[in-house]
N, CA, C and O of each residue as an XYZ file, in Angstrom:
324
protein
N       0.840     -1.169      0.000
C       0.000      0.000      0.000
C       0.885      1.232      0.000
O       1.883      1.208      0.721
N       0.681      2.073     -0.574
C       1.242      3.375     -1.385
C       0.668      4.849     -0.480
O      -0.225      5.450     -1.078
N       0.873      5.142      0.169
C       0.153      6.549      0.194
C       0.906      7.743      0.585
O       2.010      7.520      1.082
N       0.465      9.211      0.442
C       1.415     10.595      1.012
C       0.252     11.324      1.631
O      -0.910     11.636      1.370
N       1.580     11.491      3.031
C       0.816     11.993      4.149
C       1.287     13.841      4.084
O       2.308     14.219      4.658
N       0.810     14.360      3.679
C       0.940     15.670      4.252
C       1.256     16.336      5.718
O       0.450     16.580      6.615
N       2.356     16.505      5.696
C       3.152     16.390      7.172
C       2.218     18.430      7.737
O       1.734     19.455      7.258
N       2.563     17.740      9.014
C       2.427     19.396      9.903
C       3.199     19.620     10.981
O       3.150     18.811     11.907
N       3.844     20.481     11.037
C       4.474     21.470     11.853
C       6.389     21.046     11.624
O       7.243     21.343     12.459
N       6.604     20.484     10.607
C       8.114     20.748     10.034
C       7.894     21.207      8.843
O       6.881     21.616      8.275
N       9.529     21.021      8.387
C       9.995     21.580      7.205
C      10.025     20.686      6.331
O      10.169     21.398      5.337
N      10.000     19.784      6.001
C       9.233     18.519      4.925
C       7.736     18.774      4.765
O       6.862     19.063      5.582
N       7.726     18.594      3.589
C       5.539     19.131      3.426
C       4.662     17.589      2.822
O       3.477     17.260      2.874
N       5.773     16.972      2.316
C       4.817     15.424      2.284
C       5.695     14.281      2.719
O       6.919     14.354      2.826
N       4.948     13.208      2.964
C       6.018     11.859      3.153
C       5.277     10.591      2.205
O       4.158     10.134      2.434
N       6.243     10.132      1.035
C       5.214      9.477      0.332
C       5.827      7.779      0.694
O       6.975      7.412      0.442
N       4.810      6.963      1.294
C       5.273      5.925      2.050
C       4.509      4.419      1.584
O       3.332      4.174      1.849
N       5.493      3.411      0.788
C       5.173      2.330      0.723
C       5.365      1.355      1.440
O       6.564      1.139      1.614
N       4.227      0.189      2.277
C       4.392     -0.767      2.799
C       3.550     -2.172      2.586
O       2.364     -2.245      2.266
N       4.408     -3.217      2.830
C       3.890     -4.204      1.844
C       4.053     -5.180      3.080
O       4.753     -5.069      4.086
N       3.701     -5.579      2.917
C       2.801     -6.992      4.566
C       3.630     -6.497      5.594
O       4.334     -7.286      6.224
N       3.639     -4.864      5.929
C       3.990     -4.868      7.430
C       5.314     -4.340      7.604
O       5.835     -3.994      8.664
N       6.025     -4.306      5.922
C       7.214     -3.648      5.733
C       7.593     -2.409      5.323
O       6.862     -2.085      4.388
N       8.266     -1.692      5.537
C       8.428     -0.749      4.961
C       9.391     -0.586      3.449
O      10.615     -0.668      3.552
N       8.924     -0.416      2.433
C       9.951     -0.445      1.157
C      10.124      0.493      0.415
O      10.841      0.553     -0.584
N       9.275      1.500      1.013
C       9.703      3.113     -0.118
C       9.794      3.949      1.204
O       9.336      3.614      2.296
N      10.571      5.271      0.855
C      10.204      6.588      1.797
C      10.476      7.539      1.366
O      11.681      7.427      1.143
N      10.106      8.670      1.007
C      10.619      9.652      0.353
C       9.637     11.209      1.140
O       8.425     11.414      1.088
N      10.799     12.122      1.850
C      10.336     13.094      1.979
C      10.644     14.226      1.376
O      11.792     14.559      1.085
N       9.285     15.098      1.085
C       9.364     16.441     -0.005
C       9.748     17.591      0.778
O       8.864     18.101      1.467
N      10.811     18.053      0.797
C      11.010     19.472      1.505
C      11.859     18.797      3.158
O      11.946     17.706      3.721
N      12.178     19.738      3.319
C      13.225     19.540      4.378
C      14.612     19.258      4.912
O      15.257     20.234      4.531
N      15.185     18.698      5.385
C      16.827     18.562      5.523
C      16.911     17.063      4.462
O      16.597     15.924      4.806
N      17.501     17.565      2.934
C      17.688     16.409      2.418
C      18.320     15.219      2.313
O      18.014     14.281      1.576
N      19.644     15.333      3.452
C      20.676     14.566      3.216
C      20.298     14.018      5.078
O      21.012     13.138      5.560
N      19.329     14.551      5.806
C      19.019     13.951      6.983
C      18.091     13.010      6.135
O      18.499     11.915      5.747
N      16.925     13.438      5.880
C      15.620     12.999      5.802
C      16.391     11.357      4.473
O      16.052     10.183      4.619
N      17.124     11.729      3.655
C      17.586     10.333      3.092
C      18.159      9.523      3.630
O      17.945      8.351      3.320
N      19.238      9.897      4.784
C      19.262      8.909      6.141
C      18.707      8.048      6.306
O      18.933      6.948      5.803
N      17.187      8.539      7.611
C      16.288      8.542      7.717
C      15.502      7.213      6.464
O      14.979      6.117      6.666
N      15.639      7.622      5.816
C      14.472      6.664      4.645
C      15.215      5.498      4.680
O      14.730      4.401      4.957
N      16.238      5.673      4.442
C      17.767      4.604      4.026
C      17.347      3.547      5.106
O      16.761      2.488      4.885
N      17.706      3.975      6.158
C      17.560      3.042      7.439
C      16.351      2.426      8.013
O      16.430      1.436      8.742
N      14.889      3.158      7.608
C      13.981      2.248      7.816
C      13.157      1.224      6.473
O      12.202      0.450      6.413
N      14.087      1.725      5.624
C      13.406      0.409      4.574
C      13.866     -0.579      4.987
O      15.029     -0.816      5.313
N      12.991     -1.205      4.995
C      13.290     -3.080      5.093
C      12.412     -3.320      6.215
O      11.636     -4.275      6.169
N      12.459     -2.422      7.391
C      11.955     -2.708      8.583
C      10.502     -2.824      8.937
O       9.822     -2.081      8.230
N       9.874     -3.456      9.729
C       8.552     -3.693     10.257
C       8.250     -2.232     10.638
O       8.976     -1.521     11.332
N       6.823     -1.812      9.965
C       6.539     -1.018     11.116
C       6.233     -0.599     12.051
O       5.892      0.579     12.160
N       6.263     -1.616     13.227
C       5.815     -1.726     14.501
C       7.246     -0.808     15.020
O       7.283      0.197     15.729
N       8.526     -1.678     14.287
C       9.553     -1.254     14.807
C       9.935      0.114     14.404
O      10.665      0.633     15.249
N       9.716      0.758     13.534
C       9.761      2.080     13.271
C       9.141      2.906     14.169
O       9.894      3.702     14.730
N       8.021      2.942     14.455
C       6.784      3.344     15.103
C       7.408      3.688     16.185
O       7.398      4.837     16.626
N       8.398      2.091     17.051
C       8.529      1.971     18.806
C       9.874      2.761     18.543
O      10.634      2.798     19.510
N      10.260      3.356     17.466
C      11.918      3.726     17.522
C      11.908      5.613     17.440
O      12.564      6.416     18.103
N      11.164      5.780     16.646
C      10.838      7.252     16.278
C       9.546      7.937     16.435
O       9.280      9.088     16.088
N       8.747      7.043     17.027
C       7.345      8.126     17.500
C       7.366      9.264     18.499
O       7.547      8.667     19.560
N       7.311     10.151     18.690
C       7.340     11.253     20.139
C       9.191     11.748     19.648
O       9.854     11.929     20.669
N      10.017     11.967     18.320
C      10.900     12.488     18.651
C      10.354     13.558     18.042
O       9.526     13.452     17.136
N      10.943     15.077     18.674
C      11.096     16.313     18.202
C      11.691     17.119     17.722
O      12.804     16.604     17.824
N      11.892     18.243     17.139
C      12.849     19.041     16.522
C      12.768     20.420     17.090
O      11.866     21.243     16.936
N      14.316     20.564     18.049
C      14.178     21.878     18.226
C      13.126     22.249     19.394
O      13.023     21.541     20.396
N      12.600     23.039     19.255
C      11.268     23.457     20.266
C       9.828     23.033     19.521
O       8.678     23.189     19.931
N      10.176     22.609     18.633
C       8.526     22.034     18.186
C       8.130     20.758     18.669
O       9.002     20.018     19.126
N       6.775     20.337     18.631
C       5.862     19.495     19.022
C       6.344     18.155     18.076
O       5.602     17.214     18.360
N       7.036     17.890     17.364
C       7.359     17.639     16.664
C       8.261     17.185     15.512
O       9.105     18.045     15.258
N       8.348     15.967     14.647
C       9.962     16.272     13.972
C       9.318     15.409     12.418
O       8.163     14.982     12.416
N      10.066     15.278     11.405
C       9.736     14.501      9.952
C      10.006     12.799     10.806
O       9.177     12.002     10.368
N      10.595     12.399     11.468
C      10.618     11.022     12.251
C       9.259     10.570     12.787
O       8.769      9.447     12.668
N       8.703     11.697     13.434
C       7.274     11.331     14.164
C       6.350     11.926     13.223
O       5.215     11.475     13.377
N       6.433     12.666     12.429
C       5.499     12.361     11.328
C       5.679     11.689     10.644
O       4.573     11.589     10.113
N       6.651     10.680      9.883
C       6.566      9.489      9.327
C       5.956      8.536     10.201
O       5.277      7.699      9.607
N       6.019      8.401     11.741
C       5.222      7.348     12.350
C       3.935      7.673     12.160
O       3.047      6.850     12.380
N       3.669      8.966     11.710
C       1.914      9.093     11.627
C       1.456      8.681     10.868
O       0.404      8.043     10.846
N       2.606      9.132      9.531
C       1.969      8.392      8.214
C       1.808      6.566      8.435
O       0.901      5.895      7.943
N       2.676      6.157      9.095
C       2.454      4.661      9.317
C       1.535      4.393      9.865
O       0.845      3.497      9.380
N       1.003      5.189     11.412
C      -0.305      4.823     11.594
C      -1.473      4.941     10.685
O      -2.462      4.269     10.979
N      -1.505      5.514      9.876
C      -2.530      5.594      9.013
C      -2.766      4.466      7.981
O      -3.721      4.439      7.203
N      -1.783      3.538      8.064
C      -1.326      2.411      7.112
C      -2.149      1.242      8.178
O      -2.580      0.142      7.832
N      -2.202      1.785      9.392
C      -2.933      0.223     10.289
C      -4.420      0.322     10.114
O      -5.161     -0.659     10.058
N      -4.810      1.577     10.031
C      -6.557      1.473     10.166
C      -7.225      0.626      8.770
O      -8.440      0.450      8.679
């Protein structure tokens, strides 16, 4: 399953995220720190997303509510409903 989550409150503005029985195999974020955020993608392809989820949910950036890590876990939750 294929979908892009329109991120809020960073500097990345979409996250377009493929997962296939539970895996993660695409990641690509639009806007933001490019050579973090490809990191970032690099290292959770392959992985379950339970384990993504328990690794990067609640991190933040800076003084915001927030970071492109824990909005990629959002976009994943949206992959369970």
């Amino acid at each position: 399953m294929k979908i892009n989550y329109t991120t809020q409150g960073t500097c990345s503005k979409l996250i377009e995220v493929e997962v296939e029985n539970g895996i993660v195999q695409e990641v690509h974020f639009i806007g933001g720190c490019n050579g973090n955020l490809q990191g970032i993608s690099a290292l959770v392809k392959g992985m379950p997303v339970e384990a993504v989820i328990s690794r990067l949910e609640g991190i933040r950036c800076g003084g915001r509510p927030t970071s492109c890590p824990d909005q990629l876990c959002k976009a994943l939750h949206m992959l369970e409903k």
